[in-house]
Phi, psi and omega in degrees: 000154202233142180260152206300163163289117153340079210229157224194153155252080135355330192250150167318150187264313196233144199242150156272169170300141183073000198254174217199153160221178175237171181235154187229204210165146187257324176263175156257136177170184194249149165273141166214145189270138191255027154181088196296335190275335182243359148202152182246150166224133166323128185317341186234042168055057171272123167235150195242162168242127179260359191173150183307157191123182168225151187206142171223179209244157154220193205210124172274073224274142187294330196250012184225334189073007189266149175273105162257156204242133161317175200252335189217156203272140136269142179263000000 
């Protein structure tokens, strides 16, 4: 068993539409977003907001293959 990745917002929790944060990781691995219509994030966790809502991201770590999910929604 693998312990979660160290994962993180830099960045503002709540976003307008077009304005952007970052997500951060302790590891190497991909960001990936659970509802893409209302925020996208880029693979090394840049995320722009696209539409009213909440959403949340999780981080794929490359040397383990474990999911680890942020602890909070971006708005």
């Amino acid at each position: 068993v693998y312990p979660n990745a160290d994962v993180f917002i830099s960045g503002p929790t709540n976003l307008c539409i077009g304005y952007q944060t970052i997500l951060g990781s302790s590891s190497l691995g991909i960001w990936n977003s659970t509802r893409p219509a209302v925020a996208t994030t880029t693979s090394n966790g840049l995320v722009t907001g696209n539409a009213p809502g909440k959403v949340s991201f999780y981080f794929t770590e490359n040397s383990t293959g474990c999911v680890t999910y942020l602890p909070a929604d971006i708005i």
